[in-house]
C-alpha positions in Angstrom: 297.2 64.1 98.4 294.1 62.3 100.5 296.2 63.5 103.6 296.4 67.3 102.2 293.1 67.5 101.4 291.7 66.0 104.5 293.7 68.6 106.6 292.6 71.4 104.2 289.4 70.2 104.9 289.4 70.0 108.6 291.4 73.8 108.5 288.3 75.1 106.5 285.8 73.7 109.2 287.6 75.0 111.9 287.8 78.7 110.2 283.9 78.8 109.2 283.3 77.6 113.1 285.7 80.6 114.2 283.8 83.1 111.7 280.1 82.2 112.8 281.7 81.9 116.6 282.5 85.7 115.9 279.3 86.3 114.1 277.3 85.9 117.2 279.3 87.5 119.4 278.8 90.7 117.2 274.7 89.7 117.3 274.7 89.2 120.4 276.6 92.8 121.2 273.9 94.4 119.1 271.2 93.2 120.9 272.4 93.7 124.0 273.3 97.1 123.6 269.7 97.9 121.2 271.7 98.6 118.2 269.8 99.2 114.9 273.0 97.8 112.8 275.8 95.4 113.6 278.6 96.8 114.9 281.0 96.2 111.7 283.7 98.3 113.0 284.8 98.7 116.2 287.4 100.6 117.9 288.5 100.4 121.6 291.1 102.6 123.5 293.4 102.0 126.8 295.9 104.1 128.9 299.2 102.7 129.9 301.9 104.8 132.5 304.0 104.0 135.3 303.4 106.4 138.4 302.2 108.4 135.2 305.3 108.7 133.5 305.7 107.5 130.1 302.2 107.7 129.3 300.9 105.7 126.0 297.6 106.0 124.4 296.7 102.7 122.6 293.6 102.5 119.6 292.9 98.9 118.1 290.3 98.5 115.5 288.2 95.1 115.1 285.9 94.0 112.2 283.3 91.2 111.7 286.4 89.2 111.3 288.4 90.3 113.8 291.2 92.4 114.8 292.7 95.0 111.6 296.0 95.1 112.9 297.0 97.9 110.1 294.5 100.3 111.4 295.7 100.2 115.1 297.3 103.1 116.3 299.5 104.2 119.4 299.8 107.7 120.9 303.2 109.0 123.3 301.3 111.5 125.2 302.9 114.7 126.1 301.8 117.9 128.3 299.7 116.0 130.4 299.7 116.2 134.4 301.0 112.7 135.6 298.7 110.2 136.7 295.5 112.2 135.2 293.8 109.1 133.1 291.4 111.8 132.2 293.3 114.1 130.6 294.9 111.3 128.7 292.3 110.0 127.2 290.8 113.2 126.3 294.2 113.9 124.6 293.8 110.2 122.9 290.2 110.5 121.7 291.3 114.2 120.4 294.2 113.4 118.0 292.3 110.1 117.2 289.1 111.7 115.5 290.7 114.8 114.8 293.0 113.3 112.3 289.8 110.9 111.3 288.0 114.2 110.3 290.3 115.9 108.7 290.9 113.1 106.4 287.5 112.0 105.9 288.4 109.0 106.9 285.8 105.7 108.1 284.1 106.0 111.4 283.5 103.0 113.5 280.1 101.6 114.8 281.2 101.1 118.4 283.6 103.1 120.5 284.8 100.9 123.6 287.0 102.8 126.5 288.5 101.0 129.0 287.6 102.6 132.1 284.3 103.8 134.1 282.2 107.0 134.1 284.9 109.5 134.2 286.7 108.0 131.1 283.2 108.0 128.8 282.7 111.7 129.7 285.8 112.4 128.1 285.1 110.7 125.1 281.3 112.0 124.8 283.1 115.9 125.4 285.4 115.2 122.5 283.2 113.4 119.8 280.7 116.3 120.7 283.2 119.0 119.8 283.9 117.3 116.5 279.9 116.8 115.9 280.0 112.8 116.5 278.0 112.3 118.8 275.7 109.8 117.3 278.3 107.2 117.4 277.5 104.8 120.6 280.1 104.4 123.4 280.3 102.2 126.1 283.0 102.1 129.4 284.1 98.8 131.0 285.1 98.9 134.3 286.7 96.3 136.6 284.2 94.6 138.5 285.0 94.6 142.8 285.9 91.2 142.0 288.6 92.1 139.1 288.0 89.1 137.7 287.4 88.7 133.9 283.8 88.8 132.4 282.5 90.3 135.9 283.3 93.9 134.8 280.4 96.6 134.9 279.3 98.3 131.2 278.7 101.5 131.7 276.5 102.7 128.2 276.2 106.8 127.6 273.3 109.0 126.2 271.3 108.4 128.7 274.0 106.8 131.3 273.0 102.9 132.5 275.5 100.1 133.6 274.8 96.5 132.4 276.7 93.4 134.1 277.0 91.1 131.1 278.5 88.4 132.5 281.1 85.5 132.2 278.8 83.6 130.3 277.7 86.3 127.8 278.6 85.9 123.9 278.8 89.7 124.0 281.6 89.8 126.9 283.7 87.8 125.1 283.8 89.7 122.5 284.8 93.2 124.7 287.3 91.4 126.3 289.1 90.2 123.5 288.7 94.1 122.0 290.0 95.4 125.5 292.3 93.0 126.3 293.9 93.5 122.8 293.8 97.1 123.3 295.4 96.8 126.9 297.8 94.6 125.3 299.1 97.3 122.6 299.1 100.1 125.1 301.5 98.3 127.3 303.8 97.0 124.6 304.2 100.9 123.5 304.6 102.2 127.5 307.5 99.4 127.6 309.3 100.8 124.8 309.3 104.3 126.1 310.3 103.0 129.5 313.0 101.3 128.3 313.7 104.3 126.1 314.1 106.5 129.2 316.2 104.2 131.1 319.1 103.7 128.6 318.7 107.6 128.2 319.0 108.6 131.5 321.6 106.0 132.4 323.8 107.3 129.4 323.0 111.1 129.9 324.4 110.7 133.7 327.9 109.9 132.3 329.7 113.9 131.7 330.3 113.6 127.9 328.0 112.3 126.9 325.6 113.9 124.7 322.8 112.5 122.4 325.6 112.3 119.3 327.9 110.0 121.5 324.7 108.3 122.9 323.3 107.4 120.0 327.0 105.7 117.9 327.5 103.7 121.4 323.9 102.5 121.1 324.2 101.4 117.9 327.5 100.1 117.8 326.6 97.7 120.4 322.9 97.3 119.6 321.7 98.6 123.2 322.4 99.6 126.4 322.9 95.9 127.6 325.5 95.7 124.8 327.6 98.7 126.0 326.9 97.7 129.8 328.9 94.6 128.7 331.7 96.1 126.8 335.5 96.7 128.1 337.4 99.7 127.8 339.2 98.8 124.6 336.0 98.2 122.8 334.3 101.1 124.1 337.1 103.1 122.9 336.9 101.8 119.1 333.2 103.4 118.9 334.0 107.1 116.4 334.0 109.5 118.7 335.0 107.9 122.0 338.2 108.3 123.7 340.3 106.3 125.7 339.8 108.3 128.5 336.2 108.5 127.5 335.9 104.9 127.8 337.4 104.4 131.5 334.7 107.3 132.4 331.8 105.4 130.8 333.0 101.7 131.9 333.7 103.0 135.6 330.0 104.8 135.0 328.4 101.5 134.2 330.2 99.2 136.9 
């Protein structure tokens, strides 16, 4: 029991530590961006593609306590020339406050993009077609150096860059948000890429369609599962043949 509590103990002083670490972050973000409130809510967004293909749109959402996992959201982006960041994040931003407004839902005190100039203008010509522009917005851009906590602020309404720095409470606290954001946008762009692999690999083989794709897929719990599989148990899956089989193992090998 003495050993329980003293652990308890020791968890609790660690948590209050983490929550008043946290705290000034947030104050020192406020001041260093002249905010009249603390930012309670904050909500930062990323880009993720390969070449531009499979492009995903990533929105996490932080509070005073930190990130509020239920409230992040990911976007597959459609329509969109490849490569064009801009148009992405326009596209982002778009179904992100439009579906905000439309359900009245709670708008956040920050808005952080991960990107320079060209990626805030996007956001400012959105929130201004959806009469938000009062909320503040800042881009962080990679430094020459690309080195963490050297990146270049870029603040809108009027347009200024600030250079925090490594040491800066308020850095932190972006990078965690960006780097968390960064993190979900690439976790969704992985899926889709693997997505499109095992689709296109399958949809080479003649005969297969997205019905026979789909019961060898699950029969065998992925593409590495069919890759894997001989002819006899290829050819127990409903709907594939003997012949079938050959074709698809002589497709895969």
């Amino acid at each position: 029991l003495e050993l329980a509590a003293g652990n308890a103990a020791q968890a609790l002083k660690m948590r209050l530590a983490g929550q008043a670490n946290v705290a000034a972050r947030y104050e020192s973000l406020q001041n260093l961006l002249n905010l009249e409130e603390l930012p309670a809510a904050v909500e930062c967004f990323d880009i993720s593609h390969t070449a531009g293909n499979q492009t995903v749109g990533s929105c996490v959402v932080f509070d005073g306590n930190g990130p509020v996992k239920s409230k992040y959201r990911r976007y597959n982006l459609r329509g969109i020339t490849p490569g064009d960041d801009y148009a992405a994040m326009h596209q982002v931003l778009t179904r992100r406050y439009g579906r905000l407004q439309a359900e009245e839902g709670s708008l956040p005190d920050l808005i952080v993009i991960d990107g320079g100039k060209g990626q805030l203008k996007q956001a400012e010509d959105v929130l201004a077609e959806f009469g938000l522009s009062g909320i503040p917005m800042l881009a962080v851009a990679k430094g020459r150096a690309r080195r963490a906590g050297h990146e270049e602020w870029i603040l809108s309404s009027p347009y200024r860059s600030l250079r925090p720095g490594p040491e800066s409470p308020a850095s932190h606290l972006v990078q965690q948000i960006r780097d968390e954001a960064h993190r979900f946008a690439i976790t969704g762009h992985r899926g889709q890429r693997q997505k499109a692999a095992t689709r296109s690999t399958l949809e080479r083989i003649p005969g297969i369609g997205p019905r026979r794709r789909r019961a060898l897929l699950n029969h065998f719990g992925g593409l590495q599962g069919v890759t894997k599989a001989g002819v006899e148990e290829l050819s127990s899956v409903p709907g594939i043949s003997r012949v079938l089989a050959e074709e698809i193992f002589r497709a895969l090998h």
